[in-house]
Residue frames as a rotation matrix with the C-alpha (Angstrom) as fourth column:
UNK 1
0.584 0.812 0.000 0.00
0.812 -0.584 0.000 0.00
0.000 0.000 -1.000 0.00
UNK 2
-0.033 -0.341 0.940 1.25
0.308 -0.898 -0.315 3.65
0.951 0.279 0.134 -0.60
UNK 3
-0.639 -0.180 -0.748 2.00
0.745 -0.386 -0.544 5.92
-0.191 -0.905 0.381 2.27
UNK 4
0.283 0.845 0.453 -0.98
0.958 -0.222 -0.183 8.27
-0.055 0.486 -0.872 1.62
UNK 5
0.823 -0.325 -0.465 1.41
-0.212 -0.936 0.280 11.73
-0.527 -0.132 -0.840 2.51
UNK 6
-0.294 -0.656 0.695 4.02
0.750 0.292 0.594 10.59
-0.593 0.695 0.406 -0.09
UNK 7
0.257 0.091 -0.962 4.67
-0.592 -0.772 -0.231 12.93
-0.764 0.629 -0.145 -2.48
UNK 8
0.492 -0.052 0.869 4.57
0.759 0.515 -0.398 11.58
-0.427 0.856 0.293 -6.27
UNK 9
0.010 -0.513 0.858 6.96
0.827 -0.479 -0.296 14.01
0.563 0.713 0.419 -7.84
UNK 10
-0.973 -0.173 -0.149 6.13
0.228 -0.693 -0.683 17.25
0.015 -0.699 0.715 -6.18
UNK 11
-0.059 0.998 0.033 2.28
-0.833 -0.067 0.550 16.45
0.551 0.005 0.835 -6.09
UNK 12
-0.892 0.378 0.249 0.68
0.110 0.715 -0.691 14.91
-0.439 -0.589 -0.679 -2.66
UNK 13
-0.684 0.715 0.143 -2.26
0.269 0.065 0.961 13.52
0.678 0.696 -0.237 -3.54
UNK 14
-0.642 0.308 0.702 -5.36
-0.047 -0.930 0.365 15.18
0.765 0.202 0.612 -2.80
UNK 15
0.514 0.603 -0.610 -6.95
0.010 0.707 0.708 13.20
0.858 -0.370 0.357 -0.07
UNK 16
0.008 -0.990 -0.143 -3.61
0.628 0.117 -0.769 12.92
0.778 -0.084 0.622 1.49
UNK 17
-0.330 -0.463 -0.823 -2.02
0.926 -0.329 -0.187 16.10
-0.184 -0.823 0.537 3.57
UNK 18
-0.741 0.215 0.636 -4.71
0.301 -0.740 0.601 18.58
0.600 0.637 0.483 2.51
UNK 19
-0.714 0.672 -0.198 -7.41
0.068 -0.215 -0.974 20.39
-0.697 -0.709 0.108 5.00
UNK 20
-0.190 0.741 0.644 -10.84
0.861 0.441 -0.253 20.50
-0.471 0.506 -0.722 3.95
UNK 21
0.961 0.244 0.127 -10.17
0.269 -0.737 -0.620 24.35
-0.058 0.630 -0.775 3.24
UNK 22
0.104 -0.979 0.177 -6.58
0.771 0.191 0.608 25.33
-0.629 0.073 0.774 2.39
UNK 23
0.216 -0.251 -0.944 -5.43
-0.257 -0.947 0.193 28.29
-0.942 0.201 -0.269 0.86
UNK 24
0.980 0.179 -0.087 -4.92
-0.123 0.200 -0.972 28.80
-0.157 0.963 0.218 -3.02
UNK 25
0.341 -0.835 -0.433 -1.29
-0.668 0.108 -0.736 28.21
0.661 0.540 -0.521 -2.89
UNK 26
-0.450 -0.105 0.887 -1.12
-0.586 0.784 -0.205 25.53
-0.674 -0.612 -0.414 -0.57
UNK 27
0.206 0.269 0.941 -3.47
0.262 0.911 -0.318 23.65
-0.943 0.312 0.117 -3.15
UNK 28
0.691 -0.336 -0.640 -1.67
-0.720 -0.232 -0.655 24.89
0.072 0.913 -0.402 -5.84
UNK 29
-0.005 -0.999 0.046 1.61
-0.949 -0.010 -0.316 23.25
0.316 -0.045 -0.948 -4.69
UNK 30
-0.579 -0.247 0.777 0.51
-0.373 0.928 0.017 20.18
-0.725 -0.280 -0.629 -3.31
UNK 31
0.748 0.604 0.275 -2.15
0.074 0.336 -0.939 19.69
-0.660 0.723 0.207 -6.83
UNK 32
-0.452 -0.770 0.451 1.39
0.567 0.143 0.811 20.67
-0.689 0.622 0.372 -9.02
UNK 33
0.351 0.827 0.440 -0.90
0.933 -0.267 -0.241 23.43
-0.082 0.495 -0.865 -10.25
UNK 34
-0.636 -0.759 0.141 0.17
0.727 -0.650 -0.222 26.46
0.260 -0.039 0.965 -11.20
UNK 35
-0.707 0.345 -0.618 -1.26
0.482 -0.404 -0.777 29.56
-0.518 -0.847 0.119 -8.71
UNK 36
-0.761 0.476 -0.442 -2.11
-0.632 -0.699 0.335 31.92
-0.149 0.534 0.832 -11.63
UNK 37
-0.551 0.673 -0.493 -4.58
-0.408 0.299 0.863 29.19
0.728 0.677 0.110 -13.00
UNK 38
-0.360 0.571 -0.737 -6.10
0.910 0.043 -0.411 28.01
-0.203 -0.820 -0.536 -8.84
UNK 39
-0.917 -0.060 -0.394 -6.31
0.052 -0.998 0.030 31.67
-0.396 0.007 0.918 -9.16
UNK 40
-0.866 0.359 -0.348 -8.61
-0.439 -0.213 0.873 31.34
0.240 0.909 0.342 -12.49
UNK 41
-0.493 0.720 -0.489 -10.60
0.485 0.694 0.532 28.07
0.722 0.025 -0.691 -11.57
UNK 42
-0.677 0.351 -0.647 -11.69
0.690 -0.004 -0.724 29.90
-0.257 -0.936 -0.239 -8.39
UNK 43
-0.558 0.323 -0.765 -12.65
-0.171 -0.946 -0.274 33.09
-0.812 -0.022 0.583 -9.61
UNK 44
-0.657 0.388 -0.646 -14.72
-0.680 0.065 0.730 31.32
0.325 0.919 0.222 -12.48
UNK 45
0.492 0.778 0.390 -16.38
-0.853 0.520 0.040 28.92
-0.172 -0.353 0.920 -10.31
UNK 46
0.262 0.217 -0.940 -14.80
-0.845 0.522 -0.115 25.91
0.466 0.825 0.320 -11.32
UNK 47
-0.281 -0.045 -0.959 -13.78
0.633 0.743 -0.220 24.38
0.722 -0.668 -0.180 -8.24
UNK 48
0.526 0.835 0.160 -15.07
0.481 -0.447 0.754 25.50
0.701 -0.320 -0.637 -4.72
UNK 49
-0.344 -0.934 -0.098 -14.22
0.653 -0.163 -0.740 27.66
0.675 -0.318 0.666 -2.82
UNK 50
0.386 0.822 -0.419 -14.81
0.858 -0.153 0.490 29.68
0.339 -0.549 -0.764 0.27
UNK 51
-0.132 -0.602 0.788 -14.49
0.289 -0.784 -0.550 33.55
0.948 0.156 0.278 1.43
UNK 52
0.362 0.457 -0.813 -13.66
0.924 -0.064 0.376 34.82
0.119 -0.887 -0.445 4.76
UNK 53
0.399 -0.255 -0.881 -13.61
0.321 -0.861 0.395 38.48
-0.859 -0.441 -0.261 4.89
UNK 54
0.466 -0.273 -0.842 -10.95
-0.820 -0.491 -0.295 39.28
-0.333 0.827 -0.452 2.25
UNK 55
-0.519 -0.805 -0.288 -9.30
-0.816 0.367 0.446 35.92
-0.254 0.467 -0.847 1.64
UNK 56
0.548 0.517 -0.658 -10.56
-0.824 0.472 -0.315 33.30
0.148 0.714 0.684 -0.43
UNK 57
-0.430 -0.671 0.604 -9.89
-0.687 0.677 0.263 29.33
-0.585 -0.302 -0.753 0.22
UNK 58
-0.510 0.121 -0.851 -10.12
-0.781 0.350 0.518 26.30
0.361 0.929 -0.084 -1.61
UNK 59
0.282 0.656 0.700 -13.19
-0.932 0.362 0.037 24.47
-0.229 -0.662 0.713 -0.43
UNK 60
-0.679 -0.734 0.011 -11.04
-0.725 0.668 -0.170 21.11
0.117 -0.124 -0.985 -0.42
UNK 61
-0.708 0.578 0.405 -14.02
-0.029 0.549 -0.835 18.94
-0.705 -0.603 -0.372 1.57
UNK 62
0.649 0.761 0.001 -16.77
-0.205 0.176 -0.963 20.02
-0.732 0.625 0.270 -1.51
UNK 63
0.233 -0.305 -0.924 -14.35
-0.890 0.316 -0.328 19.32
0.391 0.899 -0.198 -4.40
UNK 64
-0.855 -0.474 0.211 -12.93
-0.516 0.816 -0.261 15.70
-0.048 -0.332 -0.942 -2.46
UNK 65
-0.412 0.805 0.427 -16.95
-0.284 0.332 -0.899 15.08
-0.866 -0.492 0.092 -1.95
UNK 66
0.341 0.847 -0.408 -17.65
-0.673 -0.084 -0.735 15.58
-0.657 0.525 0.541 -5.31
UNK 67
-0.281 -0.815 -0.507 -14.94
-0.958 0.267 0.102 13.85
0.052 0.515 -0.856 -6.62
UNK 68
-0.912 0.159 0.379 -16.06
-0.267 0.473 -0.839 11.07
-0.313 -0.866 -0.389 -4.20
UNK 69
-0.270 0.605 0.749 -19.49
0.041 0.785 -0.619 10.84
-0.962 -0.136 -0.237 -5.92
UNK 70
0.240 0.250 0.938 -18.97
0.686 0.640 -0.347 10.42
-0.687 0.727 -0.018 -9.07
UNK 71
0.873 0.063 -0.484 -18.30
-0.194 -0.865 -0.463 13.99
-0.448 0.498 -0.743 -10.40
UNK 72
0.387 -0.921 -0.052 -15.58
0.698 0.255 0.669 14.33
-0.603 -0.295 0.741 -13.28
UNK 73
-0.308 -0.669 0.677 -15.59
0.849 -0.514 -0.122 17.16
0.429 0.537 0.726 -14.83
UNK 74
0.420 0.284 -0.862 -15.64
0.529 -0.849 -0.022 20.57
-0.738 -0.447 -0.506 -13.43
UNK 75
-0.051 -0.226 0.973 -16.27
0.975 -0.224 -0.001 23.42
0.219 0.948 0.232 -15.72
UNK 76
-0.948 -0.163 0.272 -16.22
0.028 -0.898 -0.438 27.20
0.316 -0.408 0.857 -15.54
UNK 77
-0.582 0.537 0.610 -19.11
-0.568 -0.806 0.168 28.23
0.582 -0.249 0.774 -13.45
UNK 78
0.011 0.260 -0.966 -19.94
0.532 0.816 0.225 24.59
0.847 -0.516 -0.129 -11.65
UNK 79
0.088 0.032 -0.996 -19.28
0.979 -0.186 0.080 26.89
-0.183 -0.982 -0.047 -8.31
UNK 80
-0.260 0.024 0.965 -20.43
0.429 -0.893 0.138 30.41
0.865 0.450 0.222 -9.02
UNK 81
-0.845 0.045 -0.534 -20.54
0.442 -0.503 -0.742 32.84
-0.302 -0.863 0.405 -6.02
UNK 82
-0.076 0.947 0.312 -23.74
0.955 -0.021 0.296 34.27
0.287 0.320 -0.903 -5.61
């Protein structure tokens, strides 16, 4: 069995060593994503995400959930801020 906090190259997998909300460079770096484009997917809706005040996190727990049942693609506006 894998060590689930292994890193595969310089991507831990997402399950792994990741809170259910995490900042947009924290899950850049541990997705091997570049920031500018977390940056994008957030601010288009395309993965979730949550705001406190001014700062803006990646809702880890709803994108793992959806992932989890069954969801595979995520497109621009799947999570649109109301």
């Amino acid at each position: 069995m894998t060590n689930p906090n292994s890193k595969q190259g310089n991507v831990v997998a997402l399950g792994a060593a990741i809170e259910n909300l995490t900042s947009i460079v924290t899950f850049a770096s541990a997705s091997g994503i570049p920031v500018e484009e977390v940056v994008e997917w957030v601010e288009n809706g395309t993965i979730p995400s949550a705001r406190f005040a001014d700062f803006i996190m990646v809702d880890v727990g709803k994108l793992r959930a959806d992932l989890l049942s069954g969801k595979k693609e995520f497109k621009e506006g799947d999570y649109d801020h109301d």
